[in-house]
C-alpha positions as CSV (number, residue, x, y, z in Angstrom):
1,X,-3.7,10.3,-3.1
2,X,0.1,9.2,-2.7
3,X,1.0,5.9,-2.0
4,X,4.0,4.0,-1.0
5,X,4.6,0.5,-2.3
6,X,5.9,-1.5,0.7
7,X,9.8,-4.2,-0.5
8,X,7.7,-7.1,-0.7
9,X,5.7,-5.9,-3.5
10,X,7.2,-5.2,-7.3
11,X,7.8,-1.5,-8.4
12,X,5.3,-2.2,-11.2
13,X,2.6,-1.9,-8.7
14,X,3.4,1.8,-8.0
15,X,3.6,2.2,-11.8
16,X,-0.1,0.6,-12.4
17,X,-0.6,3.1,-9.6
18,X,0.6,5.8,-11.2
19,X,-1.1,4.9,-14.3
20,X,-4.5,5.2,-12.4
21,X,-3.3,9.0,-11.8
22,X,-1.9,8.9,-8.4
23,X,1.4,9.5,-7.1
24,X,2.9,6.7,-5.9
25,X,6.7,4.9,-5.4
26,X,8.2,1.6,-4.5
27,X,9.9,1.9,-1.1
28,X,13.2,1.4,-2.9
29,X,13.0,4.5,-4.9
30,X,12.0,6.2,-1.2
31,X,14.3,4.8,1.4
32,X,15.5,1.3,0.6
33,X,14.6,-2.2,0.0
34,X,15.7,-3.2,3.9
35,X,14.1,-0.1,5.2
36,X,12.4,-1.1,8.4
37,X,8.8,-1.1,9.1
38,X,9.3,2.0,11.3
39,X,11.4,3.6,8.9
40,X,8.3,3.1,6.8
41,X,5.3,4.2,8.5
42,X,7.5,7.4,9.4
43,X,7.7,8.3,6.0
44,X,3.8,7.5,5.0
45,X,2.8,9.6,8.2
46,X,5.5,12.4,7.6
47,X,4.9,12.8,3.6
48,X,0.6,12.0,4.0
49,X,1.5,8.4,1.8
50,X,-0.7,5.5,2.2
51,X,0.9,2.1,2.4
52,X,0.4,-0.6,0.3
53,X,1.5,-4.0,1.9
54,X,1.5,-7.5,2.1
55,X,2.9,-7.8,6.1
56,X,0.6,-8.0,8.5
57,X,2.6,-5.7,11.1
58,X,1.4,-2.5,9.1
59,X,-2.7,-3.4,9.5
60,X,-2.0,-4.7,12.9
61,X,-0.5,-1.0,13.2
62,X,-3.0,0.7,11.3
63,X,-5.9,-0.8,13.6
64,X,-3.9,0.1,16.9
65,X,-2.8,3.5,15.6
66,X,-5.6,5.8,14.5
67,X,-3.5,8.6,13.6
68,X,-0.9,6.8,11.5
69,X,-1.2,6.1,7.7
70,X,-4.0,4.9,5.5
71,X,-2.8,0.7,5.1
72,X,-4.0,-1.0,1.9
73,X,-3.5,-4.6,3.1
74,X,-3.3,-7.1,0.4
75,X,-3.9,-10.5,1.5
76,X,-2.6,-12.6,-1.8
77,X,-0.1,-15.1,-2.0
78,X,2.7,-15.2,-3.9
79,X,1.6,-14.2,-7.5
80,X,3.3,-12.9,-10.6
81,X,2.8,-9.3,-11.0
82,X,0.6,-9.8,-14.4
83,X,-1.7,-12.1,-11.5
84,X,-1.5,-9.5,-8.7
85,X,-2.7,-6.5,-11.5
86,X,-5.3,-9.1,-12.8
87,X,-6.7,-9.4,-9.3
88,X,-6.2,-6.0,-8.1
89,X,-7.7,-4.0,-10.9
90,X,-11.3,-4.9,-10.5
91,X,-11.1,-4.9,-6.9
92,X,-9.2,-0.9,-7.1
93,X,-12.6,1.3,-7.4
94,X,-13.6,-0.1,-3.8
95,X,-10.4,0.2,-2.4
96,X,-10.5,4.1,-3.6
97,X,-14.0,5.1,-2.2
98,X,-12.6,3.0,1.3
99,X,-9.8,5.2,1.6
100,X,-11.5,8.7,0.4
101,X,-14.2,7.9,3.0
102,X,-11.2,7.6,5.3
103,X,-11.2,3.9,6.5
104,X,-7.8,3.5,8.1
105,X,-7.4,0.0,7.3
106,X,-8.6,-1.6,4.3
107,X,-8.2,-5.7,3.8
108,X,-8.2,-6.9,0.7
109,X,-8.3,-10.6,0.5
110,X,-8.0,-13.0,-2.3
């Protein structure tokens, strides 16, 4: 699986990512940190990447758009990144059987 880390997440996500054995950036090593969410979704669609967010615009996308990108969705407040990998790691072998049985959108919520 590849993944791209959407701006309003820290790079150290697509590390921990990485460190699960997947390939995976931050959108600022990709495009930019103001890339748009068009911009965005082009690239996940183009390069087969699924998107991991906070903003609601990509899983209103993903649920409208069957044929776009994969969208992890995670619904959690602000949070340090040692808080977000605390609450994302148990929660991670889910998420990975979702999106290898091909759910398009995927919700995580806090």
């Amino acid at each position: 699986m590849k993944f791209v880390v959407d701006a309003q997440l820290p790079p150290s996500l697509a590390d921990w990512l990485k460190t699960q054995g997947f390939d995976a950036d931050h959108v600022s090593s990709l495009l930019s940190l103001d890339a748009s969410d068009d911009d965005i979704w082009r690239l996940a669609r183009t390069e087969r990447r699924i998107i991991v967010t906070k903003d609601r615009d990509f899983a209103l996308w993903a649920s409208d758009r069957r044929e776009g990108p994969q969208v992890v969705w995670l619904r959690i407040g602000n949070a340090t990144t040692r808080s977000l990998l605390i609450w994302l790691t148990p929660k991670w072998p889910l998420i990975q059987d979702r999106l290898n049985e091909g759910v398009h959108l995927i919700e995580v919520r806090a």
